[in-house]
Backbone as CSV, one residue per row, in Angstrom:
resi,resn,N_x,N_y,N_z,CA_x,CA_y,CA_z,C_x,C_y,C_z
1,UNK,-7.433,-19.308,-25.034,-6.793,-17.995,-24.912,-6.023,-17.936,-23.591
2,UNK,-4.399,-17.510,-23.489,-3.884,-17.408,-22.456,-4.591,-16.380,-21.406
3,UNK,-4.439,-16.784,-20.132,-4.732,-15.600,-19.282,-3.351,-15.317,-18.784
4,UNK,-4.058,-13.646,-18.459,-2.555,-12.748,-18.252,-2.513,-13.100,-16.791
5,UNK,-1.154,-13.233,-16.606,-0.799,-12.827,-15.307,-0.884,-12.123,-14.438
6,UNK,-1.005,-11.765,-12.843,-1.693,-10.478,-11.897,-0.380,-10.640,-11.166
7,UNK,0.316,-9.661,-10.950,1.293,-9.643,-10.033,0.851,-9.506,-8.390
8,UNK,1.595,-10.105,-7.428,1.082,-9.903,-6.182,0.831,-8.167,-5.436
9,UNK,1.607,-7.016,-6.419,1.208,-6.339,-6.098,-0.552,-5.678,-6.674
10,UNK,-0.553,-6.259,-7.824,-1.795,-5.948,-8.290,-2.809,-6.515,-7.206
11,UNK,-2.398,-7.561,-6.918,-3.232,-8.617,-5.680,-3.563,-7.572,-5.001
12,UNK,-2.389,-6.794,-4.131,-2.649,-5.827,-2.609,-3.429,-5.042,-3.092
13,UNK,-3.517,-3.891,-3.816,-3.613,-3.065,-4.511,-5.490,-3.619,-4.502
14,UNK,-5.763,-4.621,-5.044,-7.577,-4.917,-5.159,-7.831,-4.945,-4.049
15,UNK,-6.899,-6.115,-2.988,-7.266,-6.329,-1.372,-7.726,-4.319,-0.787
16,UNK,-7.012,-4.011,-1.009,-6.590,-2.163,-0.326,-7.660,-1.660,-0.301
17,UNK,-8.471,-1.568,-1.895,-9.308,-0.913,-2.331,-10.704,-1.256,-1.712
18,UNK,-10.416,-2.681,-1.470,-12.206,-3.345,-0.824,-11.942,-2.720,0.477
19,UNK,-10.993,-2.937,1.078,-10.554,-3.025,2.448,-10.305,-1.734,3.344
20,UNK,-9.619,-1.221,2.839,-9.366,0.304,3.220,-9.426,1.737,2.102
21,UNK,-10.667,2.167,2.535,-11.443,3.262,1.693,-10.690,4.454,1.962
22,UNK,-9.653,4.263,3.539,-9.172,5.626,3.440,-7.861,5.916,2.452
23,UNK,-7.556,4.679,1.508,-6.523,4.811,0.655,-7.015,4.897,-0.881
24,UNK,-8.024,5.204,-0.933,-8.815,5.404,-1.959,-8.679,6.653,-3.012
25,UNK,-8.420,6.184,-4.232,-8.133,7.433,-5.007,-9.395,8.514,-5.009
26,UNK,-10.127,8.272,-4.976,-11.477,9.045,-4.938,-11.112,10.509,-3.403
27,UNK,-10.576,9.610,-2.147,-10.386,10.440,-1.133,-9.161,11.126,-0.838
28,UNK,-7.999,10.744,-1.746,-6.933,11.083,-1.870,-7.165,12.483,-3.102
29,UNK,-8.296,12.421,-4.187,-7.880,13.048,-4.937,-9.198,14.748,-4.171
30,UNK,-9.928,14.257,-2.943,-10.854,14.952,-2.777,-9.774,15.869,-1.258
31,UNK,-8.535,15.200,-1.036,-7.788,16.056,0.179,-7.108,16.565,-0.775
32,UNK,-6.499,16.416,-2.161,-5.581,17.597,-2.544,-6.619,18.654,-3.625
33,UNK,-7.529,18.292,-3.634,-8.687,19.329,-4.025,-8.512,20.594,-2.576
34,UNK,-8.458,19.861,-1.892,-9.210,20.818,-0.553,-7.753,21.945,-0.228
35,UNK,-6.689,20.932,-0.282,-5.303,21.324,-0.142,-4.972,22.533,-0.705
36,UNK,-5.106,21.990,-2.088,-4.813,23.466,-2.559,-5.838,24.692,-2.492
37,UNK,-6.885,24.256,-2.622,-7.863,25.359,-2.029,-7.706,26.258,-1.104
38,UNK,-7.238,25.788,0.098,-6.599,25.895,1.306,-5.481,26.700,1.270
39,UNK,-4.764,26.720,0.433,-3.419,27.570,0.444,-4.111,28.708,-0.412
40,UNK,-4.820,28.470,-1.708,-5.104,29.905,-2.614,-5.641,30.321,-1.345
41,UNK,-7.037,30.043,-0.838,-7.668,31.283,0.280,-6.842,31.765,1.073
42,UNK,-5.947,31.106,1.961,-5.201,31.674,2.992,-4.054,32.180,2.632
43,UNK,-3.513,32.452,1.139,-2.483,33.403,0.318,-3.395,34.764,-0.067
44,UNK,-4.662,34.709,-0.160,-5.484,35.655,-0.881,-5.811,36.892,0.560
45,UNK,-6.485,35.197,1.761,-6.874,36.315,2.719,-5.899,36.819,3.975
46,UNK,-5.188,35.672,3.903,-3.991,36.447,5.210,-2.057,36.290,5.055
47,UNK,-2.518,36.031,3.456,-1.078,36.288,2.839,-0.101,35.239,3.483
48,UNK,-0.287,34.204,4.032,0.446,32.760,4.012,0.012,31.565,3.383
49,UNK,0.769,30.758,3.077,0.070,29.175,3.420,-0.296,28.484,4.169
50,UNK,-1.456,28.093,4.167,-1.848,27.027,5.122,-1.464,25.972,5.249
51,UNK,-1.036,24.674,3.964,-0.682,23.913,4.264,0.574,23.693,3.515
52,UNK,1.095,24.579,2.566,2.145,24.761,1.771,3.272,25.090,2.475
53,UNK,4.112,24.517,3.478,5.053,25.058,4.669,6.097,25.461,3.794
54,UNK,6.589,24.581,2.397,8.002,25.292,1.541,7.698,27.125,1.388
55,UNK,6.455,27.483,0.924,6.193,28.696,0.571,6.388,29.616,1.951
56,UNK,5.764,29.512,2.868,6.289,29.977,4.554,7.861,30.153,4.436
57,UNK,8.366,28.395,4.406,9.862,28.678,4.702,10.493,30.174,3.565
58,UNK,10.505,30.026,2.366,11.207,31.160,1.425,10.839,32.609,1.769
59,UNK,9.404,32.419,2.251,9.039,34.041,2.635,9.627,34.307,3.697
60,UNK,9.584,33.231,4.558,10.814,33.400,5.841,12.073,34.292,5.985
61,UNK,12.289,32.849,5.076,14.319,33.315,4.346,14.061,35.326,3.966
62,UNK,12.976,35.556,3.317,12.767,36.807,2.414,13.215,37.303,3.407
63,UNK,12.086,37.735,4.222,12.169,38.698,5.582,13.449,38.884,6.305
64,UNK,14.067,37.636,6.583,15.090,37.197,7.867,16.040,38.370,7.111
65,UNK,16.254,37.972,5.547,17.456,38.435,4.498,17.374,40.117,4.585
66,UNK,15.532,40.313,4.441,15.826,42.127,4.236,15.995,42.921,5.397
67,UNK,15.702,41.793,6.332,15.397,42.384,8.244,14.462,42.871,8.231
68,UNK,13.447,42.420,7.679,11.652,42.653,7.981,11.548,41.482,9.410
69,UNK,12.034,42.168,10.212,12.075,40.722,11.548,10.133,41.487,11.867
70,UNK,9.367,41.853,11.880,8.257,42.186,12.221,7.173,41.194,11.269
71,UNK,7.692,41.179,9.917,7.253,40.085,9.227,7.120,38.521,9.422
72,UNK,8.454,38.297,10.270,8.920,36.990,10.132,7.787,36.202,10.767
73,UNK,7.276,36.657,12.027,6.297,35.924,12.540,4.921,35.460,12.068
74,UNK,4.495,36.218,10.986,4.188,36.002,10.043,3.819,34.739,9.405
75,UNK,5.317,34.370,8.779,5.221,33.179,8.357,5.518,32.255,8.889
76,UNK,6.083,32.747,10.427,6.476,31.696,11.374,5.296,30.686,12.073
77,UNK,3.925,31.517,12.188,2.940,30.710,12.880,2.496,30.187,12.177
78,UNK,2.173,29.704,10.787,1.938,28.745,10.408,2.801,27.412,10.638
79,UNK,3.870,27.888,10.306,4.939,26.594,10.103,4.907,26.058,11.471
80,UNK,4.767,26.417,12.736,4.793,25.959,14.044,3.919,25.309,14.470
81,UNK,2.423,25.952,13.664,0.953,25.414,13.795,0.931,23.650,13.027
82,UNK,1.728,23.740,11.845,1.326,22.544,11.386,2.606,21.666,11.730
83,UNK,3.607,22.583,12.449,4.267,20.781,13.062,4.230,20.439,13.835
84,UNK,2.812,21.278,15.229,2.444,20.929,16.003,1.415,20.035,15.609
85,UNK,0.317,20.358,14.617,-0.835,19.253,14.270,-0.158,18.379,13.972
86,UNK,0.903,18.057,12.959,1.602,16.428,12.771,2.167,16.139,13.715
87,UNK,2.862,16.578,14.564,2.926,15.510,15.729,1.584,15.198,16.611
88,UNK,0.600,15.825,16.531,-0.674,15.130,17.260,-0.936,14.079,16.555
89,UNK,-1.597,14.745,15.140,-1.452,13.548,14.391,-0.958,12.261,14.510
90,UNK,0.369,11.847,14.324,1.368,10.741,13.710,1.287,10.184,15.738
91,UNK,1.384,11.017,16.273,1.195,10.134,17.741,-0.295,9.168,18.118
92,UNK,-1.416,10.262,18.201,-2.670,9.733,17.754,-3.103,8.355,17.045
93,UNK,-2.765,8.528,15.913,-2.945,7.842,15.078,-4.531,7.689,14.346
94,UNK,-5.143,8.292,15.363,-6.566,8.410,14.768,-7.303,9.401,13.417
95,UNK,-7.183,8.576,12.467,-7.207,8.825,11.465,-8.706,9.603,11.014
96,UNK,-10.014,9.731,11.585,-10.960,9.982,11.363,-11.155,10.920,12.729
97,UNK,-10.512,10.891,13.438,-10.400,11.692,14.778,-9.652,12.949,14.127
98,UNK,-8.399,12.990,13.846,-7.852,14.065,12.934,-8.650,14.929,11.901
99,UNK,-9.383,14.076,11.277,-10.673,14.353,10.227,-11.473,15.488,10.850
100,UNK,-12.090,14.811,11.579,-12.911,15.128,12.705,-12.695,16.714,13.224
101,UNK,-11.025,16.892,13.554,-10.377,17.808,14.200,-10.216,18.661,13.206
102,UNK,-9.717,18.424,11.758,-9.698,19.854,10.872,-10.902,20.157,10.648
103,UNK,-11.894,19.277,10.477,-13.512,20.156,9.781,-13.752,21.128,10.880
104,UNK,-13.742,20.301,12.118,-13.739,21.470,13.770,-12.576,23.016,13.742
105,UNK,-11.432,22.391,12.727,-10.456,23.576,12.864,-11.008,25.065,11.885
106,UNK,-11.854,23.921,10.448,-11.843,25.165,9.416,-13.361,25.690,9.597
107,UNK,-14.330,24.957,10.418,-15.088,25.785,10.982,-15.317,26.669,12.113
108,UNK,-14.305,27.035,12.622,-13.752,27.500,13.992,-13.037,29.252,12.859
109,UNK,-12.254,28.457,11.776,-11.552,30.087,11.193,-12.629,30.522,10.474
110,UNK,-13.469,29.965,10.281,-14.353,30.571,9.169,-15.468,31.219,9.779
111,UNK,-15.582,31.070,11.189,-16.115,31.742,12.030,-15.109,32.962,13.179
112,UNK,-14.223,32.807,13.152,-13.018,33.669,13.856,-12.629,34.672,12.574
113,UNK,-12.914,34.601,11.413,-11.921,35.634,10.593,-12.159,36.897,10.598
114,UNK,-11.566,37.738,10.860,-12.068,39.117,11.152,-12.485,39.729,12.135
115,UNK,-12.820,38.649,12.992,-13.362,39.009,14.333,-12.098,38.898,15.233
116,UNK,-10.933,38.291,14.987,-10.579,37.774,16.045,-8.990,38.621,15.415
117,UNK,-7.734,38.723,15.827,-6.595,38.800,15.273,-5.917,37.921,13.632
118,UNK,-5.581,38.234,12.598,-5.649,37.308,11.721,-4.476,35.832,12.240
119,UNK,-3.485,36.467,13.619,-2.657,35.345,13.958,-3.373,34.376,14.251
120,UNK,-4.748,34.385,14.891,-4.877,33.311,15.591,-6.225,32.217,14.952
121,UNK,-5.959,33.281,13.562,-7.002,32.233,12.464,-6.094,31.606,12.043
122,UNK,-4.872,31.884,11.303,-3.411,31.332,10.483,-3.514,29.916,11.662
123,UNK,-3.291,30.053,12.703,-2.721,29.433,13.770,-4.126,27.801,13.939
124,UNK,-4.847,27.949,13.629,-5.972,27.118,13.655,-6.634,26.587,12.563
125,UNK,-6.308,27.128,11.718,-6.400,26.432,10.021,-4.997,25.651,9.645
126,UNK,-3.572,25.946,9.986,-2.700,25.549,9.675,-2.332,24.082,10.682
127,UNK,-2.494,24.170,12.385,-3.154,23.133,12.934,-4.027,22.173,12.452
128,UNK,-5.799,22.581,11.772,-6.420,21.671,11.521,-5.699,20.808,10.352
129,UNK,-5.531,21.803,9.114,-4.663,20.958,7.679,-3.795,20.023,7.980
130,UNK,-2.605,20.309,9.115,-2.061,19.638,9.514,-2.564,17.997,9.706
131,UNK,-3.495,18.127,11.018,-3.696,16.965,11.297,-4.633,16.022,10.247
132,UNK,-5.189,16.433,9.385,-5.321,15.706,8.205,-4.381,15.239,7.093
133,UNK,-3.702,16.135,6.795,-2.499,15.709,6.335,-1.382,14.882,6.535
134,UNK,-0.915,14.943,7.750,-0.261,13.774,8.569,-1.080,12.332,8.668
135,UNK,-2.106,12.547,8.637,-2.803,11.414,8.839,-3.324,10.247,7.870
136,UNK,-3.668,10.827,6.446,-3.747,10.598,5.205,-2.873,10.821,4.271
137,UNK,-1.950,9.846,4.059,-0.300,9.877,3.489,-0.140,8.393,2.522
138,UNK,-1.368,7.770,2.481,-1.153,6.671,1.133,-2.462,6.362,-0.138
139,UNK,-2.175,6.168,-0.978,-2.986,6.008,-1.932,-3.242,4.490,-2.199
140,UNK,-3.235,3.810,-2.394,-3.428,2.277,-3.009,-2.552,1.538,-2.293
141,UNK,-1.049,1.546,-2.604,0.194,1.599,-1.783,1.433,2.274,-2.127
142,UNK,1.087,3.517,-2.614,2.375,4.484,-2.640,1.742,5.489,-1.564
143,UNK,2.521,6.370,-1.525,2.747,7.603,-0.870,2.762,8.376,-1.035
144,UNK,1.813,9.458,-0.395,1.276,10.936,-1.322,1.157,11.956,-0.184
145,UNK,1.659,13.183,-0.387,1.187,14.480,0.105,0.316,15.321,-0.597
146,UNK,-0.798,15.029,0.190,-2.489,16.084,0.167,-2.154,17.651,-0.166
147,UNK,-0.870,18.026,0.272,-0.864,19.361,0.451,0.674,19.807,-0.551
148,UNK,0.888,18.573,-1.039,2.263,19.513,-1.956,2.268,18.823,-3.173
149,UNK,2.518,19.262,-4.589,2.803,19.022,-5.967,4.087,18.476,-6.108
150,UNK,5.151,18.567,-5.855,6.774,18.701,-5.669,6.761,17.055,-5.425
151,UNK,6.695,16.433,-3.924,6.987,14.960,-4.099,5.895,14.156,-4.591
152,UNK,5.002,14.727,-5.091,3.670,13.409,-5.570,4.383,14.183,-7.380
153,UNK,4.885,14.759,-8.103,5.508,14.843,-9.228,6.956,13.653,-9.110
154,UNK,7.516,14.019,-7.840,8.306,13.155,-8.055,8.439,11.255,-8.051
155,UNK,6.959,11.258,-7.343,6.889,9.976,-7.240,6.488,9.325,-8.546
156,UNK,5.329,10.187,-9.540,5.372,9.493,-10.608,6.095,9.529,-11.657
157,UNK,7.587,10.318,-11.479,8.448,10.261,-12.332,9.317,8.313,-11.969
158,UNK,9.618,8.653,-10.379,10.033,7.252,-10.122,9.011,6.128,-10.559
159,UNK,8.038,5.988,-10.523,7.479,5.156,-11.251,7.470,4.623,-12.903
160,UNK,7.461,5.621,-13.566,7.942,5.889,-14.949,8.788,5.152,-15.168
161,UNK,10.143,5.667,-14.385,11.304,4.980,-14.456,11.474,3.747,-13.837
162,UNK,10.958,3.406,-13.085,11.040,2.324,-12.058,11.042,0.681,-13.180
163,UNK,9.785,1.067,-13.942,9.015,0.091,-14.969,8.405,0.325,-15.608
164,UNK,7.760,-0.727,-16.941,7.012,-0.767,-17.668,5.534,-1.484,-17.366
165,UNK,5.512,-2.010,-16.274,4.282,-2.937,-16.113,3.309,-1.915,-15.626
166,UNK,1.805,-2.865,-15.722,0.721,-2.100,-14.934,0.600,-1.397,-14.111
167,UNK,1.671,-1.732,-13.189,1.338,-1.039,-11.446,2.286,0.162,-11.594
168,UNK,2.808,0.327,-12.549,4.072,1.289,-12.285,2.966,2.707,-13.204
169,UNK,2.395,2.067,-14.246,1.640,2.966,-15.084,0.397,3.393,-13.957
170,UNK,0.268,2.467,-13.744,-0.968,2.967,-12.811,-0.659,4.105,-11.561
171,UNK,0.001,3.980,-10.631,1.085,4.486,-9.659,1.873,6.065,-10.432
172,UNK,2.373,5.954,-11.321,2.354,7.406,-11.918,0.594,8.230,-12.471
173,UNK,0.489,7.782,-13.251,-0.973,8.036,-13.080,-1.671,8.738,-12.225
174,UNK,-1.686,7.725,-10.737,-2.352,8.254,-9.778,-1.867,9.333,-8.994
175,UNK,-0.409,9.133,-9.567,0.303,10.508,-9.091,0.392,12.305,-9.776
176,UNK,0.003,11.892,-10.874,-0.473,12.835,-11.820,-1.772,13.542,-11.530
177,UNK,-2.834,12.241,-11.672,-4.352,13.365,-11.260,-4.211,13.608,-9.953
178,UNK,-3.182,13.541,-8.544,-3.493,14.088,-7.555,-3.000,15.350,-7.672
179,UNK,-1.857,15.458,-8.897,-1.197,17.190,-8.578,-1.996,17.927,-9.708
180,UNK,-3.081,17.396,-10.367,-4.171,18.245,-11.247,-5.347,18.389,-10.325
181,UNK,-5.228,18.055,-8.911,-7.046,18.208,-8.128,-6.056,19.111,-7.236
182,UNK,-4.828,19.287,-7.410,-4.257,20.042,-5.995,-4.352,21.896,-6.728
183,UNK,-4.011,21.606,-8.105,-3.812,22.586,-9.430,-5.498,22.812,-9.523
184,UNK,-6.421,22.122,-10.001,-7.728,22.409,-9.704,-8.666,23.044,-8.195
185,UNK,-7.785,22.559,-7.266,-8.125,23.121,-5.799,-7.919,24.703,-5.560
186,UNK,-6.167,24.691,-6.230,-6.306,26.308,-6.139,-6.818,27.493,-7.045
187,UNK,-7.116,26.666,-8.385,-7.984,27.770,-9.637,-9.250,27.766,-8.777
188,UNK,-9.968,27.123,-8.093,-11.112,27.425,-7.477,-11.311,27.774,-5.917
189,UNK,-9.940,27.771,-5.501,-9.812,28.605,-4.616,-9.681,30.287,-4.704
190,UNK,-8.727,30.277,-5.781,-9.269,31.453,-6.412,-9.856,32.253,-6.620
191,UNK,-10.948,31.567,-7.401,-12.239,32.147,-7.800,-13.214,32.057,-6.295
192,UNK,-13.421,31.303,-5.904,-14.503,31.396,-4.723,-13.736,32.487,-4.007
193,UNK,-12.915,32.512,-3.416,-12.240,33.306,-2.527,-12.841,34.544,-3.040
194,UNK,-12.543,34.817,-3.891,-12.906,36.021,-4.035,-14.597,36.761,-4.972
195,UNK,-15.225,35.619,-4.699,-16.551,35.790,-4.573,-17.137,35.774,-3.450
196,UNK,-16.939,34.651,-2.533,-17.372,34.199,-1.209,-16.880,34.994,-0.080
197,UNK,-15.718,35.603,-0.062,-14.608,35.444,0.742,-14.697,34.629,2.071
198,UNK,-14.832,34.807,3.376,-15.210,33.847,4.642,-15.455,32.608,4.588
199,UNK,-16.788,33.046,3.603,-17.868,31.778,3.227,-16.714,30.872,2.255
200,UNK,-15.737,31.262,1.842,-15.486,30.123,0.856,-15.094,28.478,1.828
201,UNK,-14.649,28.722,3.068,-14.207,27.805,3.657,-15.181,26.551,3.756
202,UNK,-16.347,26.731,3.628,-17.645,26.080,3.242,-17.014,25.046,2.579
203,UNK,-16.396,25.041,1.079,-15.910,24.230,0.333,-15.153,22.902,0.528
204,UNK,-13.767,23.424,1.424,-13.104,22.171,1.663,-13.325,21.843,2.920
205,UNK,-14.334,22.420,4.194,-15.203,21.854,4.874,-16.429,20.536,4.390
206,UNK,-16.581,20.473,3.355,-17.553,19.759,2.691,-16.425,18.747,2.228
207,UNK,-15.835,18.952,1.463,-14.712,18.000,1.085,-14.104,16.973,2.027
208,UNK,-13.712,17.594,3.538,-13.300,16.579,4.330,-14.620,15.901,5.196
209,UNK,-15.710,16.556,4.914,-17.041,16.356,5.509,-17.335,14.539,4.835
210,UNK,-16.909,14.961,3.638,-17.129,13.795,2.234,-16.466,12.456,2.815
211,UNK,-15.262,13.024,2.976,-14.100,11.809,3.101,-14.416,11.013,4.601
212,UNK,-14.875,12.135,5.152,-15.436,11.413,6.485,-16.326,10.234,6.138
213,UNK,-17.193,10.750,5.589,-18.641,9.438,5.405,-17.785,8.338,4.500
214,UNK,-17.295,8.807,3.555,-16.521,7.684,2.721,-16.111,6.540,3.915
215,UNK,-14.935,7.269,4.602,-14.104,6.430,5.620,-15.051,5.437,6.667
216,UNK,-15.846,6.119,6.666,-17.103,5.676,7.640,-17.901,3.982,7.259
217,UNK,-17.690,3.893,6.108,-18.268,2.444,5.182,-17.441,1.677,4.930
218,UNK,-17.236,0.775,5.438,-16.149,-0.375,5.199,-16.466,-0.918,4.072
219,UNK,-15.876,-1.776,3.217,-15.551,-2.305,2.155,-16.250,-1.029,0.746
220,UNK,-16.205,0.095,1.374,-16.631,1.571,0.080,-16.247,0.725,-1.012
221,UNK,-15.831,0.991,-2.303,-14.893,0.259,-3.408,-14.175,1.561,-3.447
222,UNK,-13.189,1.765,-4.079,-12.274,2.541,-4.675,-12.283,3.059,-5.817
């Protein structure tokens, strides 16, 4: 019986998986769980996104357009918060240090909410997301955003198209169940939010709590 052929990317792709756990579909699909979670609560409780910056920018545009300039700031401190965490981030480079820094960020708002001004919870949840997000940006060996549907749709359309072989099926695929855990993140952001409210942050505190220990075990499998 012939044996099939393994392309050298299939090769990387096994190497990746023994090797580096933080590219692991398991932890990729447990940050856009958290992701979108993250945006339903902080749309529910202080009426921005946390890590959704397109949604900021349009509410932006809204305000700037009707001259709600009292609004604008609003949606301005998020967007400032998280392109200050990605540049810590992407300079850093410390990938479990960043980790480290949002579980510290979303247990910091989940203890500040209500007590404190709602600016300066926005301002420290949108920071922590940040620096996880910047930091965790590949899957196997494509490229994924934790926190948006829009280019991880578009990547597995390019794949689709790209080819017919394994890696291309696989690679859309993996691009698919990340924008159904980002779509699953916010139906249960949702719902907790507004059972829990405060307390819901518990959730994707545990989630990056997860990915921590994952990252923590060298050769994890994938």
């Amino acid at each position: 019986m012939a044996m099939q052929a393994v392309s050298p990317d299939q090769l990387a792709g096994a190497r990746i998986e023994v090797q580096a756990p933080e590219r692991s579909l398991l932890v990729a699909s447990l940050l856009s769980l958290s992701g979108g979670f993250l945006d339903a609560y902080t749309w529910l409780s202080l009426g921005v996104f946390a890590s959704s910056q397109t949604g900021n920018v349009v509410f932006l545009g809204i305000d700037a357009q009707s001259g709600q300039w009292q609004r604008m700031h609003h949606h301005l401190l998020p967007l400032a918060a998280f392109i200050l965490g990605s540049l810590v981030a992407v300079r850093s480079r410390a990938m479990l240090g960043c980790l480290v820094g949002e579980i510290l960020c979303l247990a910091a708002a989940m203890l500040l909410l209500h007590h404190v001004p709602d600016e300066i919870t926005i301002l420290v949840l949108s920071f922590g997301v940040a620096l996880q997000s910047a930091s965790f940006r590949q899957v196997g060996h494509w490229k994924y955003l934790s926190v948006t549907v829009t280019g991880n749709m578009l990547r597995a359309i390019d794949q689709v198209v790209a080819g017919t072989d394994r890696d291309a099926a696989r690679g859309a695929g993996t691009m698919l169940v990340l924008c159904l855990m980002l779509l699953l993140g916010a139906a249960l952001g949702g719902c907790v939010t507004r059972w829990l409210g405060t307390w819901s942050l518990a959730l994707p505190i545990a989630c990056s709590a997860c990915v921590l220990w994952l990252c923590r075990r060298p050769g994890h499998p994938r």
